[in-house]
BABA-538291 format. One record per residue: residue number from 0; residue in three letters; x, y, z of N, C-alpha, C in turn. Coordinates in steps of 0.001 Angstrom, whole numbers, m for minus. Each point is the difference from the previous one (the first is absolute). Layout:
residues N
+-----+------+---------+---------+---------+---------+---------+---------+---------+---------+---------+
: seq : type :      nu :      nv :      nw :     cau :     cav :     caw :      cu :      cv :      cw :
+-----+------+---------+---------+---------+---------+---------+---------+---------+---------+---------+
: NUM :  ALA :       X :       Y :       Z :       X :       Y :       Z :       X :       Y :       Z :
...
+-----+------+---------+---------+---------+---------+---------+---------+---------+---------+---------+
END
This chain:
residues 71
+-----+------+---------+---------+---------+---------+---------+---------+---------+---------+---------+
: seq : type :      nu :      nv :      nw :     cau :     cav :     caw :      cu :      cv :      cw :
+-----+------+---------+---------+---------+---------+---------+---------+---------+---------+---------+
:   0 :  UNK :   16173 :   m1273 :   10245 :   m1314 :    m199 :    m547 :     m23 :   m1296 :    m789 :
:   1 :  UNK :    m877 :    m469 :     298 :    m101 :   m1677 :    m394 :   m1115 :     203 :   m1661 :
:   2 :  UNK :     902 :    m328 :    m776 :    m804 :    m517 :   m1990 :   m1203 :    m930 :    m229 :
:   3 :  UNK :    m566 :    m295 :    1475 :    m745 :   m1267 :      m7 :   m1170 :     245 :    m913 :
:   4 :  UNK :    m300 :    m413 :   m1240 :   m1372 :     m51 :    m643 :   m1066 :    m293 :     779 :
:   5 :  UNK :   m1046 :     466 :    m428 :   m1129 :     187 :     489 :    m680 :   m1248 :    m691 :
:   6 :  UNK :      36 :       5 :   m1557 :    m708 :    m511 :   m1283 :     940 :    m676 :    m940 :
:   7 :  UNK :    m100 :    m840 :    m578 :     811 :    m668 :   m1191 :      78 :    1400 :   m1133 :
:   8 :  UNK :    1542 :      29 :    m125 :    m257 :    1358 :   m1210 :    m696 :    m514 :   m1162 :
:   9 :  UNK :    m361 :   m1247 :    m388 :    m521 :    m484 :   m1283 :   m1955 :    m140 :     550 :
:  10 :  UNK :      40 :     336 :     880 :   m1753 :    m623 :     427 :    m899 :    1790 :    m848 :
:  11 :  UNK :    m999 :    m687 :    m172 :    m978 :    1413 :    m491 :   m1049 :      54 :     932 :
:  12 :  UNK :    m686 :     874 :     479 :   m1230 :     161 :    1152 :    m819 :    1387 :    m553 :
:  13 :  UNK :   m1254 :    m560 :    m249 :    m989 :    1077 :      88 :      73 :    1072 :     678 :
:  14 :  UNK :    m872 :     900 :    m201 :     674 :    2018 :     618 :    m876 :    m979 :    1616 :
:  15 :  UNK :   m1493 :    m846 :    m231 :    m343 :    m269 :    1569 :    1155 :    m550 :     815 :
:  16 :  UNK :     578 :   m1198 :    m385 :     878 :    m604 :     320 :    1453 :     610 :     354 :
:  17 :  UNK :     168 :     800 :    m782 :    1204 :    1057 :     335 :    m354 :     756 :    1425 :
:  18 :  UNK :    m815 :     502 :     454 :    m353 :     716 :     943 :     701 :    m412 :    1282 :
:  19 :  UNK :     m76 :   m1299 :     340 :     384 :    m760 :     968 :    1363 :     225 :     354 :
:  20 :  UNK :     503 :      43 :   m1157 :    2090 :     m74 :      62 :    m196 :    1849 :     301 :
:  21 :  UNK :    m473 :    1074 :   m1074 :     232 :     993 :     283 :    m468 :     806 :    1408 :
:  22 :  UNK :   m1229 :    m883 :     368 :    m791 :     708 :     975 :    m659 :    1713 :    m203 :
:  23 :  UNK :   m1134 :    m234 :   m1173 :    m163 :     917 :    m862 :   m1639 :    m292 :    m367 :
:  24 :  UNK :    m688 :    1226 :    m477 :   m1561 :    m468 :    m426 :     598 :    m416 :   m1521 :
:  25 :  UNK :   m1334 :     136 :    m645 :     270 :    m360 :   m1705 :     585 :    1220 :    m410 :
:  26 :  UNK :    m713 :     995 :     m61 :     216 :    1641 :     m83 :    1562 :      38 :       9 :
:  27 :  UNK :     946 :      18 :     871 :    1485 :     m12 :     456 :     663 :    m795 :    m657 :
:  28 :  UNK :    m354 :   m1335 :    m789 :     504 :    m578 :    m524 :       9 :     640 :   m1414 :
:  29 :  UNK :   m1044 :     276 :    m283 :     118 :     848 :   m1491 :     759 :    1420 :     155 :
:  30 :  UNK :    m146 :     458 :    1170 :     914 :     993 :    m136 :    1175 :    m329 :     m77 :
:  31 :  UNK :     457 :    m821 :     574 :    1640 :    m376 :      61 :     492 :   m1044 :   m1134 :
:  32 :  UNK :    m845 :    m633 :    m962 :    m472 :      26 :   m1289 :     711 :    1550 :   m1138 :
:  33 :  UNK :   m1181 :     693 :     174 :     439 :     707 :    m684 :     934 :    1064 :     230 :
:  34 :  UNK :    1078 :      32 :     913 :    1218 :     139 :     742 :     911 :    m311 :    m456 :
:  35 :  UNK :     123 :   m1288 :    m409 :    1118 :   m1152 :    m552 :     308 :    m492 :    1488 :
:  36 :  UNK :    m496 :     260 :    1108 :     369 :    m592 :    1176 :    m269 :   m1647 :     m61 :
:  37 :  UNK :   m1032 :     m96 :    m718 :      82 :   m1478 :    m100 :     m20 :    m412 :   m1615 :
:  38 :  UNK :     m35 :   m1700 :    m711 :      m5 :      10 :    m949 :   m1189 :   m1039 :    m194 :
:  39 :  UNK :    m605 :       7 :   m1088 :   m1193 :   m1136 :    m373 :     582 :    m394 :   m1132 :
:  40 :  UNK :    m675 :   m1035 :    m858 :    m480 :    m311 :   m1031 :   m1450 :    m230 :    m159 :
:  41 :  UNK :    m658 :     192 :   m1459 :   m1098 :    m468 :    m488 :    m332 :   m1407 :    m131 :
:  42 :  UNK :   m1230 :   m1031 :      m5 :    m450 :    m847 :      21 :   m1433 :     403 :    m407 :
:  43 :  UNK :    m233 :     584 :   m1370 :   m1343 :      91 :    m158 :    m573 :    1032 :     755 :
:  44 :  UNK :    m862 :     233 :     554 :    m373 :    1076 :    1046 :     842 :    m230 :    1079 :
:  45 :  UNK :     455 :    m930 :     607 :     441 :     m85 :    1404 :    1510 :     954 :    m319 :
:  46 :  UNK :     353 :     614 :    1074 :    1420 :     631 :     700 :     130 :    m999 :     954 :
:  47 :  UNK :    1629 :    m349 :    m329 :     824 :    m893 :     432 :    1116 :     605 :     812 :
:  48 :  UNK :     m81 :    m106 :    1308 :    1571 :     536 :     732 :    1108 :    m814 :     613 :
:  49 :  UNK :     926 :     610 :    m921 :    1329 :   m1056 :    m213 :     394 :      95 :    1572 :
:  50 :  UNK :     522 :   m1095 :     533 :     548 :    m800 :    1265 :    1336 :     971 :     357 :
:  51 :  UNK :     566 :     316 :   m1558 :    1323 :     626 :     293 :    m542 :    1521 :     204 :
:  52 :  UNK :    m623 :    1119 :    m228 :    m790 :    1541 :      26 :    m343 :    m352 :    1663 :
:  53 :  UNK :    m719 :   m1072 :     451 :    m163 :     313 :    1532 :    1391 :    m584 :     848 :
:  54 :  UNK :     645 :    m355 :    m450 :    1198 :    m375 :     729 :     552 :    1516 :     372 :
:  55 :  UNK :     554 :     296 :   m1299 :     506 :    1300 :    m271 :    m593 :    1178 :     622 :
:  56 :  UNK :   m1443 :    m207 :     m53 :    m417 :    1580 :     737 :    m164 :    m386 :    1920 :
:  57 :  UNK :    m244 :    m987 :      89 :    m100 :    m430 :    1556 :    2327 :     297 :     797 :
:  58 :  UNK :     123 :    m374 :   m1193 :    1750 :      57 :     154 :     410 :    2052 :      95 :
:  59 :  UNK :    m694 :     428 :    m573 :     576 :    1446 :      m7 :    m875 :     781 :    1133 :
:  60 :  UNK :   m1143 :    m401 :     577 :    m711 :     148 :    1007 :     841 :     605 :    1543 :
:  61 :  UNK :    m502 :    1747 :     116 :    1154 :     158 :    1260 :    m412 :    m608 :    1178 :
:  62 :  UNK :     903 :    m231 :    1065 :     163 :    m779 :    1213 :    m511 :    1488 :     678 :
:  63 :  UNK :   m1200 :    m627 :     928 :    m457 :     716 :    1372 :     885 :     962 :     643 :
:  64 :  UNK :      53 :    1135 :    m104 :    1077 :     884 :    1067 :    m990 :     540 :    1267 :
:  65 :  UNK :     213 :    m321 :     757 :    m690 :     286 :     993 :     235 :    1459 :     838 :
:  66 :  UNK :   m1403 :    1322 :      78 :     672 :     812 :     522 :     713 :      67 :     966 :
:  67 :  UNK :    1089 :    1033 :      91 :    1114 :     665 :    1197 :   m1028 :     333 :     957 :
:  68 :  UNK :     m44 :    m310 :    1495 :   m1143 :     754 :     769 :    1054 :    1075 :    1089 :
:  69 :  UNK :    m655 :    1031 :    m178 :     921 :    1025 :     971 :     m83 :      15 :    1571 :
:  70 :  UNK :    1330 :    m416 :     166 :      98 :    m584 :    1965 :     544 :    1692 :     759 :
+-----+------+---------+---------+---------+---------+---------+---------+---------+---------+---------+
END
């Protein structure tokens, strides 16, 4: 399994902007938000999602098993 980042662990992206890397509505992002699946910081009103939280959750993400079909 290849470590390849997705995102700079130092970059911050809006919950819209996050969507893209997670492939997620807004809704999913706050859930996985309030999960600890991902991490933010504050900026005033804005939520900020750290580069390194989507690395990390795209990294623990299981691999496709494709069903057994019975021959």
């Amino acid at each position: 399994m290849s470590s390849t980042k997705i995102v700079s662990d130092d970059a911050l992206f809006t919950v819209k902007e996050a969507r893209q890397f997670v492939s997620a509505g807004v809704t999913r992002i706050y859930e996985l938000l309030n999960r600890g699946q991902l991490e933010a910081k504050k900026s005033g009103r804005r939520t900020l999602i750290t580069g390194a939280s989507i690395n990390n959750y795209r990294a623990a993400m299981p691999f496709y098993q494709p069903r057994q079909t019975a021959t």
